[in-house]
Biopython code that builds the backbone (N, CA, C, O; Angstrom):
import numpy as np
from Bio.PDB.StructureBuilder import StructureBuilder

atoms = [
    (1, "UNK", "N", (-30.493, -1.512, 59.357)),
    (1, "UNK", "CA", (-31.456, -0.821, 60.189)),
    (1, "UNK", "C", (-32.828, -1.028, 59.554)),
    (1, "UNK", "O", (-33.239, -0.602, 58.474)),
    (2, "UNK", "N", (-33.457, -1.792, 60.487)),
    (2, "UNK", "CA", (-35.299, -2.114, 59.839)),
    (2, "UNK", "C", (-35.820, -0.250, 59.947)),
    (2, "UNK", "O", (-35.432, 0.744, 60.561)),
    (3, "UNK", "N", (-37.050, -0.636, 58.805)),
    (3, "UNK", "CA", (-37.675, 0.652, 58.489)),
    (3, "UNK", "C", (-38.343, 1.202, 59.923)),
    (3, "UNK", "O", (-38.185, 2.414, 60.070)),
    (4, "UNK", "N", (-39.092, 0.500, 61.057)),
    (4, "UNK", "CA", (-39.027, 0.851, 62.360)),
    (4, "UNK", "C", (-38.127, 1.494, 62.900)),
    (4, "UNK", "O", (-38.382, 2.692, 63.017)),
    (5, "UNK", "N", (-36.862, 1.057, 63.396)),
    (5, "UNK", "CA", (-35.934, 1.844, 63.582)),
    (5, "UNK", "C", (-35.741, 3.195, 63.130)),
    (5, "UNK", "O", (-35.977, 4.307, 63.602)),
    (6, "UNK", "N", (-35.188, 2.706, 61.960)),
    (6, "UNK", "CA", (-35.570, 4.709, 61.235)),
    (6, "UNK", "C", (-36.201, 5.194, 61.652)),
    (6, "UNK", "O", (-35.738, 6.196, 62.196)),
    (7, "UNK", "N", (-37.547, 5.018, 61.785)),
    (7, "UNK", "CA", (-38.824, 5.861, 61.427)),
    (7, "UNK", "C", (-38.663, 5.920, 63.200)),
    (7, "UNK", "O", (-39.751, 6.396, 63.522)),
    (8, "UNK", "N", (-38.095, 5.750, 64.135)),
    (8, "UNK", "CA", (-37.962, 5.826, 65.777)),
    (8, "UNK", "C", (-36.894, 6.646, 65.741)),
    (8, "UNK", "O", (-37.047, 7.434, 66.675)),
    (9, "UNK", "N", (-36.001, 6.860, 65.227)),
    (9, "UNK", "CA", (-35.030, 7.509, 65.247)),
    (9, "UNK", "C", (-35.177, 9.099, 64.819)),
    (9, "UNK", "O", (-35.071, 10.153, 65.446)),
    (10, "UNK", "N", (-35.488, 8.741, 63.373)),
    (10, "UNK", "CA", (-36.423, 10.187, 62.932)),
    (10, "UNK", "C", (-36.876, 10.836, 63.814)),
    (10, "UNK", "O", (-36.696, 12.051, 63.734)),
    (11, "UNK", "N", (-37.622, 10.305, 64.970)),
    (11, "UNK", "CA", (-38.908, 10.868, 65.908)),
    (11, "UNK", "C", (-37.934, 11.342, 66.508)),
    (11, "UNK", "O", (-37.760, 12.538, 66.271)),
    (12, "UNK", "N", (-37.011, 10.742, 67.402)),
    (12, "UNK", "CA", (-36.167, 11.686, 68.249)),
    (12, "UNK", "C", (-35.188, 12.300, 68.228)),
    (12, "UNK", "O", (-34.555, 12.752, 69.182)),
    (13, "UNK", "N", (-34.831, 12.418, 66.345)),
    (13, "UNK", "CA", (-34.201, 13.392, 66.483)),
    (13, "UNK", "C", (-35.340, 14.791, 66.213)),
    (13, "UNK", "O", (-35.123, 15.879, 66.746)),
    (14, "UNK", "N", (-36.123, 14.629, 65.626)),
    (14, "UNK", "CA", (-37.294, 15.816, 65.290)),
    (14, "UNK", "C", (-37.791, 16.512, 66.581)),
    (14, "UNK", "O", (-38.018, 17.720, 66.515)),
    (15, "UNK", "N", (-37.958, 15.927, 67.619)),
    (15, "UNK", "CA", (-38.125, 15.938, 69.045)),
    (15, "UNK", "C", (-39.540, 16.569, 69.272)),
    (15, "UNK", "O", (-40.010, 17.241, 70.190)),
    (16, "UNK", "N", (-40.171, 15.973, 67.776)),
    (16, "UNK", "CA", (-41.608, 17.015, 67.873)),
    (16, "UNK", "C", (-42.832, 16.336, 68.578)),
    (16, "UNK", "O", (-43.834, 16.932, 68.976)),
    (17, "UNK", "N", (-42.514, 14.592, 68.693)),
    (17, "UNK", "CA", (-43.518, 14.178, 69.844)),
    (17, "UNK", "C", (-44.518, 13.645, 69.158)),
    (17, "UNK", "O", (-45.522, 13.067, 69.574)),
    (18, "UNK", "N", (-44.098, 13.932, 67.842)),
    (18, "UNK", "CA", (-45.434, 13.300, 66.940)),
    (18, "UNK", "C", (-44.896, 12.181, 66.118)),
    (18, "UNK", "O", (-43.861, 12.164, 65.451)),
    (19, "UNK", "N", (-45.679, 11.365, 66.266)),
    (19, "UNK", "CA", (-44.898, 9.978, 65.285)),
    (19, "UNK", "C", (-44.533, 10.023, 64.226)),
    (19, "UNK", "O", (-45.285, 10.720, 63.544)),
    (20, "UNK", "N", (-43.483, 9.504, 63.531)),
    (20, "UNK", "CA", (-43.261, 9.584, 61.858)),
    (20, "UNK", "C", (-43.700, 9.072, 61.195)),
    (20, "UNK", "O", (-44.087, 7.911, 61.333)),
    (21, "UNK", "N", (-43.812, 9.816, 60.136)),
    (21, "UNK", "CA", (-44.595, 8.221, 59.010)),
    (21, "UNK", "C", (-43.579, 7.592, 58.466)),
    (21, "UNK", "O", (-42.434, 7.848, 58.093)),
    (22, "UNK", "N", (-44.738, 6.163, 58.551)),
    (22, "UNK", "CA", (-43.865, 4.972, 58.330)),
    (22, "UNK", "C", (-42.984, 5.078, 57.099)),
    (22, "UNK", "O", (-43.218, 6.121, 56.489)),
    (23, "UNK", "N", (-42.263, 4.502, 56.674)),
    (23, "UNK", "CA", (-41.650, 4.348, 55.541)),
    (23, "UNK", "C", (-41.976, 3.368, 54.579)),
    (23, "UNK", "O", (-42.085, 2.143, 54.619)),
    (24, "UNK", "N", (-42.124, 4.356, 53.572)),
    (24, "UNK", "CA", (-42.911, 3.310, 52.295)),
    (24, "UNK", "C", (-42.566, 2.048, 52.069)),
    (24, "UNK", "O", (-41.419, 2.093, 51.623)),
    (25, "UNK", "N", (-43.003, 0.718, 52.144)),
    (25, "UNK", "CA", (-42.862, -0.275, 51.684)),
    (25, "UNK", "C", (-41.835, -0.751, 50.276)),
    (25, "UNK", "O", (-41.755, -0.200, 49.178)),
    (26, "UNK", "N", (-41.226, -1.791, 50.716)),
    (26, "UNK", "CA", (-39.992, -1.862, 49.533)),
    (26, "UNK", "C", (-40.989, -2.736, 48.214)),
    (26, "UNK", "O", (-41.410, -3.864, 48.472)),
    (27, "UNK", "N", (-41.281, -2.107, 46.877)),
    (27, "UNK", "CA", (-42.012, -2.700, 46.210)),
    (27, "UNK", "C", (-41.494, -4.319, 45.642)),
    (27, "UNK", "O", (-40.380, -4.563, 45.179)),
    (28, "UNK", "N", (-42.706, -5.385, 45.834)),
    (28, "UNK", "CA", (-42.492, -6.297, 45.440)),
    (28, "UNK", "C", (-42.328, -6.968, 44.445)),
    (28, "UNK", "O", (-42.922, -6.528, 43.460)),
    (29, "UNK", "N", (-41.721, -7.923, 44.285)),
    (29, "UNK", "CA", (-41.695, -8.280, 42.140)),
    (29, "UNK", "C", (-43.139, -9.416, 42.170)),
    (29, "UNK", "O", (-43.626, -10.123, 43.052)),
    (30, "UNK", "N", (-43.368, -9.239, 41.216)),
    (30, "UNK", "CA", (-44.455, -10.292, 40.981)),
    (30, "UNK", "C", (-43.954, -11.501, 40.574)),
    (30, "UNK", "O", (-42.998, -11.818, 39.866)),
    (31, "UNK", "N", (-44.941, -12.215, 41.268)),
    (31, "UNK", "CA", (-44.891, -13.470, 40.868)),
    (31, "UNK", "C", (-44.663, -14.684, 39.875)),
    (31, "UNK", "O", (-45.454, -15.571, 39.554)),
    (32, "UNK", "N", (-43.246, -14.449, 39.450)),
    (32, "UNK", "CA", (-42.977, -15.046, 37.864)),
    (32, "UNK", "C", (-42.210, -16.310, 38.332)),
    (32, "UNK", "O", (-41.294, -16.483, 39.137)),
    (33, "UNK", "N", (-43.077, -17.295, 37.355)),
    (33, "UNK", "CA", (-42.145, -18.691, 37.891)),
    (33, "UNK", "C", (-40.815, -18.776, 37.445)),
    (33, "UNK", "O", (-40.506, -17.976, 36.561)),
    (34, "UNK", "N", (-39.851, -19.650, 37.894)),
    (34, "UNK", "CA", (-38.678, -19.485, 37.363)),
    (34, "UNK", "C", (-38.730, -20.595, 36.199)),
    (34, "UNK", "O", (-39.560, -21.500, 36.117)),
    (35, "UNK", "N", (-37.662, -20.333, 35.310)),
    (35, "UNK", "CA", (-38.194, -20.975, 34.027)),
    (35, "UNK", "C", (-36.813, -21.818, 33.616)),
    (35, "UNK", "O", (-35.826, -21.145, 33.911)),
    (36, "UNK", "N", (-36.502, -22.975, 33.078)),
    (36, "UNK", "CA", (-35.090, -23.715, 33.467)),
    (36, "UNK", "C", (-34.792, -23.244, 31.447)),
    (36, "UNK", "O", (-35.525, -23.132, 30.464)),
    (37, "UNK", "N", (-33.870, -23.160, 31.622)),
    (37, "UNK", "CA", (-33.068, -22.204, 30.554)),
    (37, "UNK", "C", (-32.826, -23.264, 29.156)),
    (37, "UNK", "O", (-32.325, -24.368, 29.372)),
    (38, "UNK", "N", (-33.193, -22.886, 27.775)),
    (38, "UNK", "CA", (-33.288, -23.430, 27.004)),
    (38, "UNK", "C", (-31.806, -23.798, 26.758)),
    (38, "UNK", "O", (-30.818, -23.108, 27.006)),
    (39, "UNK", "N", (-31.898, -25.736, 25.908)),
    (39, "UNK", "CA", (-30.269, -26.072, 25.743)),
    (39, "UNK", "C", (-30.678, -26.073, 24.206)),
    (39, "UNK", "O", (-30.315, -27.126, 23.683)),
    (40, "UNK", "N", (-31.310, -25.232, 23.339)),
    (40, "UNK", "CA", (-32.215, -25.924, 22.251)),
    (40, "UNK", "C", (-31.445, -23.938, 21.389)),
    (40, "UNK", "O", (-31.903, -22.820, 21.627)),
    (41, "UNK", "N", (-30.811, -24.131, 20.897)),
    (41, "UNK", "CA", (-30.328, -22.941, 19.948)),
    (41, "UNK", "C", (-30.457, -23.248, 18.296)),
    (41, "UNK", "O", (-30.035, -24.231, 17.687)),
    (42, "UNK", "N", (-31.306, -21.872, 17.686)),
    (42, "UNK", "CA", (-31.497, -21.819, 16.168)),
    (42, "UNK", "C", (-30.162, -20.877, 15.996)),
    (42, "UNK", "O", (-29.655, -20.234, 16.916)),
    (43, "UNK", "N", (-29.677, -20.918, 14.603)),
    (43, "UNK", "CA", (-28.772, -20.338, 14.070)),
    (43, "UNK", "C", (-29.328, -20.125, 12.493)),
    (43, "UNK", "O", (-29.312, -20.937, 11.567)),
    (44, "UNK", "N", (-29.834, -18.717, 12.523)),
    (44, "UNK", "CA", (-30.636, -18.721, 11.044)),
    (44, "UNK", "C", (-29.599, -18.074, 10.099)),
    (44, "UNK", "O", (-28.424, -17.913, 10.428)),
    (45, "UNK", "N", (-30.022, -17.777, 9.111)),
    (45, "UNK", "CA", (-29.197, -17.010, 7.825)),
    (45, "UNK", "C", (-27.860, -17.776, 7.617)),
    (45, "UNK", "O", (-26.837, -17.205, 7.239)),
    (46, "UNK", "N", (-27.941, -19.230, 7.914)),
    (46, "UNK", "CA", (-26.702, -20.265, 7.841)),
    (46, "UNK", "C", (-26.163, -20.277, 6.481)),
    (46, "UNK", "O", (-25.021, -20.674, 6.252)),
    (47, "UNK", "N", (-26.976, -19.841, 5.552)),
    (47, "UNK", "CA", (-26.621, -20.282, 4.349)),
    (47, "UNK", "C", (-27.600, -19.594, 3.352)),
    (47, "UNK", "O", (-28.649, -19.146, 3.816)),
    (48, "UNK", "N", (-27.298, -19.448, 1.765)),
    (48, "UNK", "CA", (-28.412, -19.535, 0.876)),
    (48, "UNK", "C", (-29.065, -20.171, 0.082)),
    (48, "UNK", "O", (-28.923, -19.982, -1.126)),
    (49, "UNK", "N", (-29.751, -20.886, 0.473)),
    (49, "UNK", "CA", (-30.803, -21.959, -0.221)),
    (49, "UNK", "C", (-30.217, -21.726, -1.785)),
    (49, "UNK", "O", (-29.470, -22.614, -2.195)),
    (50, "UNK", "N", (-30.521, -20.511, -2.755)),
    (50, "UNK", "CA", (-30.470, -20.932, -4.216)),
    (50, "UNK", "C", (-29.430, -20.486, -4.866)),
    (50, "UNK", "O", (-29.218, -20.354, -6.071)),
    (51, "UNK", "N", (-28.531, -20.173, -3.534)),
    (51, "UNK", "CA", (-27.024, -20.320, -4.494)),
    (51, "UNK", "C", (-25.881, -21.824, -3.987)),
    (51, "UNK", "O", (-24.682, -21.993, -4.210)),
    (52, "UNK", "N", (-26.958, -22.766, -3.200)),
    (52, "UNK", "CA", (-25.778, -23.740, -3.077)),
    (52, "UNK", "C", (-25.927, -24.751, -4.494)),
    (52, "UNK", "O", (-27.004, -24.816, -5.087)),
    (53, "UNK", "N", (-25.179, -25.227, -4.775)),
    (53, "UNK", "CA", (-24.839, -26.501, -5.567)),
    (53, "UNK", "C", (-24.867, -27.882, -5.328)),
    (53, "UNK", "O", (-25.362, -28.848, -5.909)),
    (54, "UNK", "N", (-24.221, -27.717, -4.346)),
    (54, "UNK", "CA", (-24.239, -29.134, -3.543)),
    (54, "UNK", "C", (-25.292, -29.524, -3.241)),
    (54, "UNK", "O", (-26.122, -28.682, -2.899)),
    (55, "UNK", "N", (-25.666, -30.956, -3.252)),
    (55, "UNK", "CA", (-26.906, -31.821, -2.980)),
    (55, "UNK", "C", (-27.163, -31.786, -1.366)),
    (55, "UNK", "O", (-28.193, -31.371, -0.835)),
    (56, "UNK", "N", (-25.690, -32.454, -0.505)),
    (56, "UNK", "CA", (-25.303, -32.375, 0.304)),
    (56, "UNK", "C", (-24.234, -31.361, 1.279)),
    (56, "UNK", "O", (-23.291, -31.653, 2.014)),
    (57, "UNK", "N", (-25.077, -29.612, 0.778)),
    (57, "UNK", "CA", (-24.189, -28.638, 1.478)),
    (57, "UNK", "C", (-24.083, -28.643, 2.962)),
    (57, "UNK", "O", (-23.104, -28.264, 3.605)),
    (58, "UNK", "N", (-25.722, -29.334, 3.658)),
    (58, "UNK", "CA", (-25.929, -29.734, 5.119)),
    (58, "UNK", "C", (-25.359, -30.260, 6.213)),
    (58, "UNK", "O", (-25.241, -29.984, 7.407)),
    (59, "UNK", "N", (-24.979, -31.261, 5.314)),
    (59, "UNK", "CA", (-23.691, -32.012, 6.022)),
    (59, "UNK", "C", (-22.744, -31.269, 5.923)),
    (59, "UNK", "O", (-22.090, -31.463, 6.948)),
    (60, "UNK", "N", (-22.031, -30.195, 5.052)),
    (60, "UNK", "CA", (-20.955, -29.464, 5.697)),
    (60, "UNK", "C", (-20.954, -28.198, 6.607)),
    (60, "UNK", "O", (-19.995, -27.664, 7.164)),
    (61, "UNK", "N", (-22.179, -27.878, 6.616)),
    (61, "UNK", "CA", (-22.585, -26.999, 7.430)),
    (61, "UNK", "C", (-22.712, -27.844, 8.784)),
    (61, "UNK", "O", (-21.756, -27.674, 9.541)),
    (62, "UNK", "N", (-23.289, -28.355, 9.049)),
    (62, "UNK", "CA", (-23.173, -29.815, 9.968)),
    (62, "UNK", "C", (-21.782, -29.834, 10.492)),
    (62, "UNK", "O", (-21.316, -29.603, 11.608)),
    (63, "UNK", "N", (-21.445, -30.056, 9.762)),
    (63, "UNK", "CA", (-19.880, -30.760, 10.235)),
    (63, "UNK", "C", (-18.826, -29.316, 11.116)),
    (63, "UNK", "O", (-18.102, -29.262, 12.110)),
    (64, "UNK", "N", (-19.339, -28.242, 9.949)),
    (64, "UNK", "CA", (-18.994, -26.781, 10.412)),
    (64, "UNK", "C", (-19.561, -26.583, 11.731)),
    (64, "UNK", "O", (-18.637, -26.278, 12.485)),
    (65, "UNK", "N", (-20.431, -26.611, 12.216)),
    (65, "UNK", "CA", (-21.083, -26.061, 13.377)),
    (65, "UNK", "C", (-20.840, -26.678, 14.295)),
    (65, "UNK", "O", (-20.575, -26.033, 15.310)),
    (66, "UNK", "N", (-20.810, -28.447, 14.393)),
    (66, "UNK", "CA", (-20.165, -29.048, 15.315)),
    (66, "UNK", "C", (-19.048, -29.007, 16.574)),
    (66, "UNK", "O", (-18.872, -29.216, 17.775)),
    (67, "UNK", "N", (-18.367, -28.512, 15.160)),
    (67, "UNK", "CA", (-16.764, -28.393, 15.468)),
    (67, "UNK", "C", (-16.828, -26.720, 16.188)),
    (67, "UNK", "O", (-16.501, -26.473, 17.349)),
    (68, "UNK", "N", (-17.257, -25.842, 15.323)),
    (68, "UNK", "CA", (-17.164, -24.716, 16.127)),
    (68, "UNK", "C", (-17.871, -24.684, 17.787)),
    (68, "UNK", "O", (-17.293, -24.248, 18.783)),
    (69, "UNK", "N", (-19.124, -25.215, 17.746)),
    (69, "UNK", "CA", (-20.124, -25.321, 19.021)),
    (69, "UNK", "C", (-19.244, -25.994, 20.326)),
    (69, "UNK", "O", (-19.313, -25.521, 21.460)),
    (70, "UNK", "N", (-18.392, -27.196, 19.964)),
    (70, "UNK", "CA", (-17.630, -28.122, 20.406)),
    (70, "UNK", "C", (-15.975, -27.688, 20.914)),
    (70, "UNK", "O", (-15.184, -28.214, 21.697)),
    (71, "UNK", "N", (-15.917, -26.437, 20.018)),
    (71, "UNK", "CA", (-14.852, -25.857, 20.476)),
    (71, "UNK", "C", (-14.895, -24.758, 21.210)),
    (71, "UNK", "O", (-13.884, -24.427, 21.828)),
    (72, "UNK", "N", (-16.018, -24.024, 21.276)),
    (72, "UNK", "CA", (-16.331, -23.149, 22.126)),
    (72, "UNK", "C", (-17.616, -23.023, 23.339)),
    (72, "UNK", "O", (-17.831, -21.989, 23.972)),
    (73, "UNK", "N", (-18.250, -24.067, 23.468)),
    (73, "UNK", "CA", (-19.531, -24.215, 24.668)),
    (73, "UNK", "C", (-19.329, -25.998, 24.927)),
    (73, "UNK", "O", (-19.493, -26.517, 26.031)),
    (74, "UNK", "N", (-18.999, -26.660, 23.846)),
    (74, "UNK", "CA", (-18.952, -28.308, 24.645)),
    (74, "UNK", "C", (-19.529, -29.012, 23.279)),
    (74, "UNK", "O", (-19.723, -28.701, 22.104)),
    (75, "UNK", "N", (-19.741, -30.544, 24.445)),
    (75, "UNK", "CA", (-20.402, -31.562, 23.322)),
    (75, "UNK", "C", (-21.791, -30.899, 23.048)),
    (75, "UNK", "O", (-22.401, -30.074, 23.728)),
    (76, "UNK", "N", (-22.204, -31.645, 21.547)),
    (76, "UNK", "CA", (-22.884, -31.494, 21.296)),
    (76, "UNK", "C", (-24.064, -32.867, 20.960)),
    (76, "UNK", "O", (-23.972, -33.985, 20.453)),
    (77, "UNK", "N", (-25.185, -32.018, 21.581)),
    (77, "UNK", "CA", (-25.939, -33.413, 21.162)),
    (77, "UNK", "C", (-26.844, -33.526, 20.026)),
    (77, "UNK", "O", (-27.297, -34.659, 19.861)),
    (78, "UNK", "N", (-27.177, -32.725, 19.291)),
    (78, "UNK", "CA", (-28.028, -33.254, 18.264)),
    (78, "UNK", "C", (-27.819, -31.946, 17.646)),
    (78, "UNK", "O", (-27.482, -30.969, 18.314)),
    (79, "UNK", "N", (-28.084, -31.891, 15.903)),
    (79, "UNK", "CA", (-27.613, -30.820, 15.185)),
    (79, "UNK", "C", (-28.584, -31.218, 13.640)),
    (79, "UNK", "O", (-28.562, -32.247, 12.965)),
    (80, "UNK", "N", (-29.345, -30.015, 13.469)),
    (80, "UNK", "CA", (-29.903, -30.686, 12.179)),
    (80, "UNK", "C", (-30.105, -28.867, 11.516)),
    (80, "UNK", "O", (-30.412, -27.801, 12.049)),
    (81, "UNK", "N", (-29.695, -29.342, 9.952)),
    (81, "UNK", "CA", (-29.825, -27.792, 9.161)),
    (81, "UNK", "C", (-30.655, -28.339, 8.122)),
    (81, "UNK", "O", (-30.473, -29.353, 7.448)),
    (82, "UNK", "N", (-31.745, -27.375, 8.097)),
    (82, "UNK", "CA", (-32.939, -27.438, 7.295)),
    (82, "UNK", "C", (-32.677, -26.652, 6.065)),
    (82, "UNK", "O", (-33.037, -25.509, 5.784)),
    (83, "UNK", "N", (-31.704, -27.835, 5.132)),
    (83, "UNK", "CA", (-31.939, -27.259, 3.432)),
    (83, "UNK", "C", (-33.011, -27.206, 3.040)),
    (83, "UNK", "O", (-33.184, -26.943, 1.850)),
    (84, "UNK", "N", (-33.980, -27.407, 3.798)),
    (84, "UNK", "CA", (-35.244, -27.586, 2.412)),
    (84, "UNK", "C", (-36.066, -26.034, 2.706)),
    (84, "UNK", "O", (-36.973, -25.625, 1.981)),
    (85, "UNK", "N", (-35.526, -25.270, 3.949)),
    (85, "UNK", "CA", (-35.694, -24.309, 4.158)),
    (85, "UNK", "C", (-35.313, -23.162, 3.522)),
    (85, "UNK", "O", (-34.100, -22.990, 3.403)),
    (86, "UNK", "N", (-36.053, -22.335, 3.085)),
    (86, "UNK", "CA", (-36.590, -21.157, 2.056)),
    (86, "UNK", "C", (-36.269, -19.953, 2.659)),
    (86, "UNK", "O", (-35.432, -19.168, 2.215)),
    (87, "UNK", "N", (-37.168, -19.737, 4.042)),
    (87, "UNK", "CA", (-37.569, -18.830, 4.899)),
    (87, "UNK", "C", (-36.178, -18.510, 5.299)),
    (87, "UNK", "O", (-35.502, -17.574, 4.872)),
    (88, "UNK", "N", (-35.820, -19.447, 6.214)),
    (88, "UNK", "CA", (-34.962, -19.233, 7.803)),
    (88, "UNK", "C", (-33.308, -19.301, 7.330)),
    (88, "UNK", "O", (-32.378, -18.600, 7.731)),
    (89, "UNK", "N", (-33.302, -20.380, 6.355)),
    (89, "UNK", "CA", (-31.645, -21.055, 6.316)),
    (89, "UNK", "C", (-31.264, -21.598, 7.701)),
    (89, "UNK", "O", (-30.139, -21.183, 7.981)),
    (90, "UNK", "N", (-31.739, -22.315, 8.604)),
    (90, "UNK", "CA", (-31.593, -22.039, 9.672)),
    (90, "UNK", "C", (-30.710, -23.363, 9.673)),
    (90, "UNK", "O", (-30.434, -23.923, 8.612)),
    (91, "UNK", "N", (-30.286, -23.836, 10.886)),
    (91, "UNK", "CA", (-29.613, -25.124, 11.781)),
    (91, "UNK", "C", (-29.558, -24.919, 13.518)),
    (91, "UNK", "O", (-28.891, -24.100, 14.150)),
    (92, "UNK", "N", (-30.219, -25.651, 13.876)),
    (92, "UNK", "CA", (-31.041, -26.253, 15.189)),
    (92, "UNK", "C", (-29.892, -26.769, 15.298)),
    (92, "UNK", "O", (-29.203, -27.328, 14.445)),
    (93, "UNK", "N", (-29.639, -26.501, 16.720)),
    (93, "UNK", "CA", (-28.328, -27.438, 17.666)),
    (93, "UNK", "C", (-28.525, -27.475, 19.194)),
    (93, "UNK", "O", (-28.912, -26.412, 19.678)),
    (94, "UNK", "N", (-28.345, -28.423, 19.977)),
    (94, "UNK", "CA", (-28.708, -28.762, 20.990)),
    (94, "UNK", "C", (-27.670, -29.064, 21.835)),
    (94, "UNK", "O", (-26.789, -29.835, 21.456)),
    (95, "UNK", "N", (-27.640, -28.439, 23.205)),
    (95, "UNK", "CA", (-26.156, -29.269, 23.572)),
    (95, "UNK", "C", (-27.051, -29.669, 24.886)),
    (95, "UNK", "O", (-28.279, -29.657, 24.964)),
    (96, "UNK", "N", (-26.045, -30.048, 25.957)),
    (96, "UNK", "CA", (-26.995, -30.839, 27.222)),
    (96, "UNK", "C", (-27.051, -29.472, 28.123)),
    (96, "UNK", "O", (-26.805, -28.331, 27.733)),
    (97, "UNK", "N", (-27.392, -29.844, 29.271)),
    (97, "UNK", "CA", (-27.725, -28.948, 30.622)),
    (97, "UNK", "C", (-26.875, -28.688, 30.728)),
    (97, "UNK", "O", (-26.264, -29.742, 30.553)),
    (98, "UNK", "N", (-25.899, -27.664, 30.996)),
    (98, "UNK", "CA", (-24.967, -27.213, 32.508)),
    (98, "UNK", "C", (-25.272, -26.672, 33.439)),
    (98, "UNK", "O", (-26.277, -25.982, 33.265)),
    (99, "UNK", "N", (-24.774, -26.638, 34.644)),
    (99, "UNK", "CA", (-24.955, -25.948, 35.553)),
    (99, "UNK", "C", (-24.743, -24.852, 36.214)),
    (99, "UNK", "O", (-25.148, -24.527, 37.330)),
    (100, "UNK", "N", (-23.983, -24.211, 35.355)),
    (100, "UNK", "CA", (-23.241, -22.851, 35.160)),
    (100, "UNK", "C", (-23.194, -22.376, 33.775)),
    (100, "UNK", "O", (-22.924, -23.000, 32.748)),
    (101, "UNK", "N", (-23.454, -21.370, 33.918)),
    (101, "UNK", "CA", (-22.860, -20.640, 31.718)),
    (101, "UNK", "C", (-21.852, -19.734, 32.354)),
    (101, "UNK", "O", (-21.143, -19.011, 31.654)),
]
sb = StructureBuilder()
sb.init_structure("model")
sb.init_model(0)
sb.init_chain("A")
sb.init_seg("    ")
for serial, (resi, resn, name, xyz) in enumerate(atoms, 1):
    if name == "N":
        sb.init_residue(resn, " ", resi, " ")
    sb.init_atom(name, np.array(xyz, "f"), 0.0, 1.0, " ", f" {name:<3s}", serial, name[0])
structure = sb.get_structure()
């Protein structure tokens, strides 16, 4: 039922002869572009910089994340963990588009 209707209906059942007021307008959303959804995921606190040993702990973290990412969301396309990182511990992984999550 359009807000006209109502607001005609109202009138005769009120039977007072006087028009109704309209019915407030349904508020609009603003204008936000739509935005295509990042395939680009950080994974920080991967590790601790000054308790590893290994030269090459990256690559097993690497190899770790792969396999997990791969077993639970898909292929993966690009994967890089920043040992030289202090701050973050982080590892950047990328998988492709889907068209559904």
């Amino acid at each position: 039922m359009s807000a006209a209707n109502r607001a005609e209906l109202m009138q005769k059942l009120a039977r007072s002869g006087q028009p109704a007021t309209p019915a407030p307008a349904a508020p609009t959303r603003p204008n936000v572009p739509m935005v295509q959804p990042s395939t680009c995921v950080v994974l920080q606190n991967m590790f601790d910089p000054s308790s590893e040993t290994d030269p090459n702990f990256d690559q097993e973290i690497k190899l770790d994340v792969e396999e997990e990412i791969e077993r639970s969301i898909g292929k993966v396309k690009h994967i890089f963990v920043d040992k030289n990182s202090t701050v973050s511990s982080a590892a950047y992984f990328r998988v492709p588009v889907r068209s559904r999550c």
